[in-house]
C-alpha positions in Angstrom: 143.3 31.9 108.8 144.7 34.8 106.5 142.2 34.4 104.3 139.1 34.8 107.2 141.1 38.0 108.2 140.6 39.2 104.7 136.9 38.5 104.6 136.2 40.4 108.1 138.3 43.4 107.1 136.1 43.5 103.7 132.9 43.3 105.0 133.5 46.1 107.4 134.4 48.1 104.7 131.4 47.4 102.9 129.4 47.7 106.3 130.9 51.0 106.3 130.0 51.9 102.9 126.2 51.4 103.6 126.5 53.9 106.8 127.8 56.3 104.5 125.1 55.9 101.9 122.3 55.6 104.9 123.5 58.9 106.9 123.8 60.8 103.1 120.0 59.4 102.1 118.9 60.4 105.2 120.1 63.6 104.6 118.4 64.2 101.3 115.4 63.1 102.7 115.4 65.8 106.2 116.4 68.5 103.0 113.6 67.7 100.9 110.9 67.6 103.8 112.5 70.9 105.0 112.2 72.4 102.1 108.6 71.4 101.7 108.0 72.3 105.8 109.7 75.9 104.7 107.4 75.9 101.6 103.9 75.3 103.2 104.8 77.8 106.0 105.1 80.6 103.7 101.6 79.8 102.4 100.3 79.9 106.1 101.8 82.9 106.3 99.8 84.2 103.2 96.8 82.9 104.2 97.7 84.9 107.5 98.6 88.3 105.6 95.1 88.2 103.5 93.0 87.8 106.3 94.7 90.7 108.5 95.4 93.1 105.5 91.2 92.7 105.2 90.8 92.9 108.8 92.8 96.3 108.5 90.8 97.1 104.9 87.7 96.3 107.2 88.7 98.4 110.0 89.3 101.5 107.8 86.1 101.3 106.0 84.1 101.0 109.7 86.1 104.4 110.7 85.2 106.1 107.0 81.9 104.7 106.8 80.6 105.9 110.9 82.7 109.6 110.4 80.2 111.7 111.9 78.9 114.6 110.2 78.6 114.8 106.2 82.1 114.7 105.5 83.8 111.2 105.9 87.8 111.1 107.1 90.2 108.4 107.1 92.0 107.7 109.9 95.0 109.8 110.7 96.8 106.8 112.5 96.4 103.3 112.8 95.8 103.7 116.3 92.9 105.6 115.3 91.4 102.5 114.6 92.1 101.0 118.3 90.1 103.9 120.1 88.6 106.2 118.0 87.7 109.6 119.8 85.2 111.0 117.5 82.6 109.5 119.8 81.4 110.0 123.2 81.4 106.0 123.9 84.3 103.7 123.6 84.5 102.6 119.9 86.7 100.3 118.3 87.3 99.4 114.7 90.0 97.0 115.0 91.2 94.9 118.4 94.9 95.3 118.3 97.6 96.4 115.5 98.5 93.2 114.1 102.0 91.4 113.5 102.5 91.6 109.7 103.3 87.6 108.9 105.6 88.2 107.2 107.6 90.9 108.5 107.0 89.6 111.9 106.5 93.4 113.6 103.7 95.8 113.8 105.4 98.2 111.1 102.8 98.3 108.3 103.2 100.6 105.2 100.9 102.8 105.0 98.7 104.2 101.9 97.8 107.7 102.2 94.3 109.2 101.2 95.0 112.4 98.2 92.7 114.3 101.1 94.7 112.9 103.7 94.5 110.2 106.2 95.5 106.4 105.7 93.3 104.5 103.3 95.1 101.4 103.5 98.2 99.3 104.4 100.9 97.1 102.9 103.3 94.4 104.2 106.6 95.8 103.8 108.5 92.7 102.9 110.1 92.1 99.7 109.7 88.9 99.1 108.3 86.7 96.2 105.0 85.3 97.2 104.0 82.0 96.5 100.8 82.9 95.9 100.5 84.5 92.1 96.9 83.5 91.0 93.7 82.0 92.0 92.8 85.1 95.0 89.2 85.9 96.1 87.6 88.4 93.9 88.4 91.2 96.4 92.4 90.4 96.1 91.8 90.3 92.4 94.4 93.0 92.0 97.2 90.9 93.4 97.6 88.6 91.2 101.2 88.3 89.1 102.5 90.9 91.9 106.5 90.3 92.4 107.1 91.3 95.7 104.5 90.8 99.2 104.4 95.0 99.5 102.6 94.6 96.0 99.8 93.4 98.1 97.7 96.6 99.3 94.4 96.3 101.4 92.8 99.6 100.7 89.7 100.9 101.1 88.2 103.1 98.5 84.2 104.2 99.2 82.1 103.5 96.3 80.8 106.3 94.4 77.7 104.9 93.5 76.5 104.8 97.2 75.7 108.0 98.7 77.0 109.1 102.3 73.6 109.1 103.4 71.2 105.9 103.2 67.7 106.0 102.2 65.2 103.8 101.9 64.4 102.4 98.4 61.2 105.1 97.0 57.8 104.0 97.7 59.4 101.2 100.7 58.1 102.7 104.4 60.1 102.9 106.8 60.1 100.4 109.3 59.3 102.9 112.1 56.2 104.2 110.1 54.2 101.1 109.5 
C-alpha cells in the first residue's frame, strides 16, 4: 500500500511537470504569432501611408496644376485642398485630411515651396520602416530611408511641360474639324 502511495504522488508530479511545459509552449507560441500579427500590421500600415501620402501628392498637383491665371500657387494650407476658393463653384482636390497611419492623427509635416506654399507632406513618425526596397518607381526616392518622416510625397511640376497646353503642330483641334 506504501508503495501505490508513492506511485500516485509521482505521477502527479510528472502530470504537473507537463502543465508547466504546456502553459510555457503555449506561451512561446501566442509570442511568436504576436510578433508576426505586430509585424504584418506595420506593413498594412505602410501600404496605408503610400497610398494617402500620393492621395495628398495628387491633391497638391490638382491645386498647382488648375491655379487660375499664368502663375501657378501651392496651397497655403492643407485645408486649401478641402475647399479651394479660387473658384466660383465648389471645388475639391482632396475629400478629407487624412489620419497619418502611422502617427494615428491628422498632424502631417509639411514641405514648404522656396516661393511659398506647401508642396508636400511627411508622416512625422520616427520609426524604422519595414519597408527599405522594392517601391513603385514614383517612391523610388524612399528607399534605404531610416526613419517613416524620410518618406516625402511632394509634388514638383515638370519643367519640360509648359503651364499652357497646346496641341501637338500640324494636329487640329478637335473643335475645328
Amino acid at each position: 500500500m506504501l508503495s501505490t502511495l508513492k506511485i500516485r504522488h509521482n505521477q502527479r508530479g510528472l502530470t504537473y511537470l507537463a502543465l508547466l511545459f504546456a502553459v510555457a509552449l503555449t506561451g512561446i507560441a501566442l509570442s511568436a504569432v504576436g510578433i508576426v500579427w505586430s509585424t504584418e500590421r506595420q506593413r498594412e500600415r505602410e501600404r496605408e501611408l503610400l497610398f494617402v501620402g500620393d492621395q495628398f501628392r495628387a491633391a497638391i498637383a490638382s491645386y498647382y496644376l488648375l491655379s487660375p491665371g499664368l502663375i501657378k500657387r501651392y496651397p497655403a494650407k492643407l485645408d486649401d485642398l478641402l475647399k479651394d476658393n479660387r473658384f466660383l463653384g465648389v471645388k475639391r482636390h482632396l475629400r478629407q485630411i487624412y489620419l497619418d497611419p502611422m502617427t494615428n492623427n491628422r498632424e502631417w509635416g509639411l514641405v514648404t515651396a522656396p516661393e511659398g506654399g506647401i508642396m508636400g507632406i511627411f508622416s512625422t513618425s520616427t520609426q524604422r520602416p519595414i519597408k527599405q526596397a522594392g517601391f513603385a518607381d514614383r517612391f523610388a526616392g524612399f528607399e534605404g530611408k531610416f526613419r517613416y518622416a524620410d518618406w516625402q510625397f511632394i509634388y514638383r511640376p515638370d519643367p519640360r511641360v509648359s503651364a499652357v497646353q497646346t496641341d501637338p503642330p500640324g494636329k487640329l483641334h478637335s473643335s475645328l474639324k
